[in-house]
N, C-alpha and C positions, 0 to 999 in steps of 0.2 A: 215899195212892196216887192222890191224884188227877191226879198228874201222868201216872199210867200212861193214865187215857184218854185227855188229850192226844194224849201220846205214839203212842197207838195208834192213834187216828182220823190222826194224822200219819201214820205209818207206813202205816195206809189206801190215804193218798193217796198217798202216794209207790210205794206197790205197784199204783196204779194206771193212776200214768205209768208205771212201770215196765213193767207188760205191755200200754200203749199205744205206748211205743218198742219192745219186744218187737214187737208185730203189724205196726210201721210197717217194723221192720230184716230182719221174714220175708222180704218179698221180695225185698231186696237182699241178695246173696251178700257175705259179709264173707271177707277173705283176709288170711294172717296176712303179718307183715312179716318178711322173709328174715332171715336172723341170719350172721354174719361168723364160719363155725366155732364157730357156738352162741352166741357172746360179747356181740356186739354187732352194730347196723345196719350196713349198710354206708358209711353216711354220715358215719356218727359216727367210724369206722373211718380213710374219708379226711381228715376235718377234723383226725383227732387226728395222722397223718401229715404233712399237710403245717404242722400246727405244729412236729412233730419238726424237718422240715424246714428250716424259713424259722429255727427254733432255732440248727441249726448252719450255717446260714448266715451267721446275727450271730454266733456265736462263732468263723469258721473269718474275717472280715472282709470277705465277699462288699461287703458297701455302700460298704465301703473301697475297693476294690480297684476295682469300678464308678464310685466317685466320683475317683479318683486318674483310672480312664481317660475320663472325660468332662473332666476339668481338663485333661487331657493333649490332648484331639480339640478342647478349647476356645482353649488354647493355639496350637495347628496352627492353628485359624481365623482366629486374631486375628493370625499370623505373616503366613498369605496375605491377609488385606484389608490390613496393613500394606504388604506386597511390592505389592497389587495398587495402593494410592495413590502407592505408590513409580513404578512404571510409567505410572500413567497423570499424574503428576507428568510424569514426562519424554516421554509423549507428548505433551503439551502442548506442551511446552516445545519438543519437536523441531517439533509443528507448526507452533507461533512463530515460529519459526526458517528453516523454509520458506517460512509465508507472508512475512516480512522479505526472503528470497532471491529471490522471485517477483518482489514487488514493487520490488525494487530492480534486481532482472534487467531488468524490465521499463520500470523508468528507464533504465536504462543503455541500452534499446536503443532508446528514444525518442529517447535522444542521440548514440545510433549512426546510426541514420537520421537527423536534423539533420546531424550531421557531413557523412555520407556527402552528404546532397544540397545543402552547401554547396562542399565539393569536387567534385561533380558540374559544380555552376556555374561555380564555379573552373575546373576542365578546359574547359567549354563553353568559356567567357571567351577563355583563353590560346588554346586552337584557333583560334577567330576571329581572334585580334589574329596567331597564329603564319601563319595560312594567308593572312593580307592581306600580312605581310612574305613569303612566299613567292611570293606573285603579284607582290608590289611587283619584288621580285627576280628570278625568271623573263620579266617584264615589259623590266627593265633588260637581263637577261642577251639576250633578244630583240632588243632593239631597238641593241645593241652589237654580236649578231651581224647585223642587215640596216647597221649602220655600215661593220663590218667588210668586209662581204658588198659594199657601194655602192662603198668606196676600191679594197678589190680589183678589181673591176669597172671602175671610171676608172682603175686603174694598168692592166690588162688591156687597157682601150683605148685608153689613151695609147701603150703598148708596140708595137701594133698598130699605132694610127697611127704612131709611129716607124718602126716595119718600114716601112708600107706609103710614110710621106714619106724614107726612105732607099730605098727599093726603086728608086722614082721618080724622087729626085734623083741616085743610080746609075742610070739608063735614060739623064735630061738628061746628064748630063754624059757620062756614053758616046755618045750622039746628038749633041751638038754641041760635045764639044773630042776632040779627035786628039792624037796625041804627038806631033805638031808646037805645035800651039794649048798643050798640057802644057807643054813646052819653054818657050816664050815668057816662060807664067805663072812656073816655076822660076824662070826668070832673075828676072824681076822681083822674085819676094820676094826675094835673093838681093843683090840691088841695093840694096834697099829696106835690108839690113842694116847 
């Protein structure tokens, strides 16, 4: 038995801490831990619950059915960044396409204005050369009408003087032949035949 002294001086000591943790735990209030309708914690209660749970989850195919609609919401993404390179593909292209139209718009009217202010000149040109033949000819037409205007004039005075040298040479000869001195000359041409 001599293991009983051991033993006992063990047990001693262990009955020593014992009623040193004893003295230490008097003055903290110990409180017991709630029980889940006698059974068990409550902890332990909900862990074993939602394993029930997340259980028939995998067996009803919850991860399935989640994974199908995340393929599916992945799917939809990868439709619209397709669709979205699709558009912005042809907006490109449409802006290409404008800026080509601008800048050829804007040739084109580099060369619209060229035109236009060669034909400008063009018209200047012809005015000049049209308004010289129109002076040339109003000039003519002038100086046809002071021709015209001058002959009339000398026939107008020739006429004149005619009147006025027959007026006269009717006074002479009414003032100095009589229809006796008439008579004379008749005969004469008459002779003269």
């Amino acid at each position: 038995m001599a293991d009983t002294p051991a033993v006992q001086s063990s047990l001693e000591n262990e009955g020593a801490h014992v009623e040193a943790a004893a003295e230490t735990h008097a003055g903290v209030e110990h409180h017991a831990e709630p029980m889940l309708l006698g059974v068990a914690p409550p902890a332990m209660v909900v862990s074993a619950s939602m394993l029930v749970l997340l259980g028939i989850a995998l067996w009803k195919g919850v991860p399935k059915a989640i994974g199908r609609g995340l393929d599916s919401r992945i799917a939809d993404i990868k439709a619209q960044l397709e669709e979205a390179k699709t558009l912005r593909a042809e907006a490109e292209a449409l802006r290409k396409e404008y800026a080509d139209k601008i800048a050829g718009a804007e040739k084109d009217a580099a060369e619209m204005l060229e035109h236009a202010r060669k034909e400008a000149l063009a018209i200047v040109a012809k005015a000049e050369t049209d308004t010289a033949d129109v002076i040339a000819r109003r000039e003519k037409m002038a100086e046809d009408k002071i021709g015209a205007a001058q002959l009339a004039a000398v026939a107008d005075l020739r006429a004149v003087a005619a009147d006025a040298a027959t007026a006269a040479a009717r006074g002479l000869i009414a003032g100095n032949h009589s229809a006796d001195a008439d008579k004379v000359l008749v005969n004469q041409a008459i002779s003269g035949i």
